[in-house]
N, C-alpha and C positions, 0 to 999 in steps of 0.2 A: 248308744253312746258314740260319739265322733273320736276317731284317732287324733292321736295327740298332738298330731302335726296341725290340724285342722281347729283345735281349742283354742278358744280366746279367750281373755278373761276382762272383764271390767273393773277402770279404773277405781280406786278406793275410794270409799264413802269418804274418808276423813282427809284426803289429799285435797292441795289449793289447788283452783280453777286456774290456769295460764291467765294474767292481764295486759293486756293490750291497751290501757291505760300509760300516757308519756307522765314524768315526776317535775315535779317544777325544782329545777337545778340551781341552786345559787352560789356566785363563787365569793368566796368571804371577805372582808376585807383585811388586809393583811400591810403592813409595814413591809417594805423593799431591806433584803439582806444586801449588805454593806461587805461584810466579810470583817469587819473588824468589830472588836467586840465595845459593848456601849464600858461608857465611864463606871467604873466600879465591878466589873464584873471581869473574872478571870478568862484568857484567851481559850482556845478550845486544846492548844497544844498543851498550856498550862493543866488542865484536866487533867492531862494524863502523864504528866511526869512522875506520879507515885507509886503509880498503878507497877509491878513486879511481873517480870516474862520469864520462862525459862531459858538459858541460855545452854545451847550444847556445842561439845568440842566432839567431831565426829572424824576417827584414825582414817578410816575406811570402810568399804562394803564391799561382800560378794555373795554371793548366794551358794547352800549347801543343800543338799539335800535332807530331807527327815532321814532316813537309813542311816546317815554319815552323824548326822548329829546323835542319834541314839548311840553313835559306838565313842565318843567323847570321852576322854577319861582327864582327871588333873594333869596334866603336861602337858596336853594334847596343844598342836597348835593351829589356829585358822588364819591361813595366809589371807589379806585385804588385798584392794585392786592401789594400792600407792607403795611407792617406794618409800622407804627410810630417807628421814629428813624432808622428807615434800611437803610442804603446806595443811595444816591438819583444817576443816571447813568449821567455820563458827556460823549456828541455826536458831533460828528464832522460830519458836512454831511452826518446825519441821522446815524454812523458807533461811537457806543460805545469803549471810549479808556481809559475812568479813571471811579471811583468810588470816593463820598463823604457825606460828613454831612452839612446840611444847617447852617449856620450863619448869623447872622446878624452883619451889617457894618455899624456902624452910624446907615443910618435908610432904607439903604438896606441890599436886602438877597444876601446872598454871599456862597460858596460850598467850603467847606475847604476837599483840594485831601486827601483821606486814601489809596489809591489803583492806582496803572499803570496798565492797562494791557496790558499782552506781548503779540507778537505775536498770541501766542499757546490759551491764552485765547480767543482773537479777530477773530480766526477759532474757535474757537468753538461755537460762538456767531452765526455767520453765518450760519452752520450746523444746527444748532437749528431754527434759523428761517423760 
């Protein structure tokens, strides 16, 4: 018997043979997109005005340790990385797109917007992270 370094084994009975056969490619024909939507049919933004996102109001973050959070008890406080009164970040599928100030509404909290941000802010949010 050959060592094992030296064993070869033959390809399977049931495996396909490699083809070396070229496929005759055809490209379909197709109507040219306009970007605008045909007569009777809803635009693409339209689509998705119904459609519901989560929206988060986010105070602050910092990181703790497991050890520290297991010693937690009701009163306990976890200091965030923002000052009182700074700007709390409004998220959309975890992707920051406005800035606000908390409110209260009757006898909820509510984020009254001070800030959009544009494009250019929202690369650079990403960058950073």
């Amino acid at each position: 018997m050959a060592p094992k370094d030296e064993q070869k084994t033959a390809p399977a009975a049931d495996s396909p043979a490699p083809k070396s056969e070229t496929a005759d490619v055809k490209t379909p024909d197709l109507d040219p997109l306009d970007g605008a939507p045909r007569e009777g049919e809803p635009g693409n933004m339209d689509l998705l005005m119904d459609v519901s996102v989560p929206v988060v109001a986010q105070l602050g973050e910092t990181e703790v340790r497991i050890k520290e959070i297991l010693k937690l008890l009701p009163g306990s406080v976890i200091e965030l990385d923002k000052l009182a009164g700074e700007p709390v970040d409004l998220l959309v599928r975890g992707q920051r797109f406005a800035q606000g100030e908390v409110v209260v509404v009757d006898e909820n909290f509510g984020v009254r917007i001070t800030k959009i941000l544009t494009p250019g802010d929202r690369a650079a949010n990403i960058a950073v992270a």
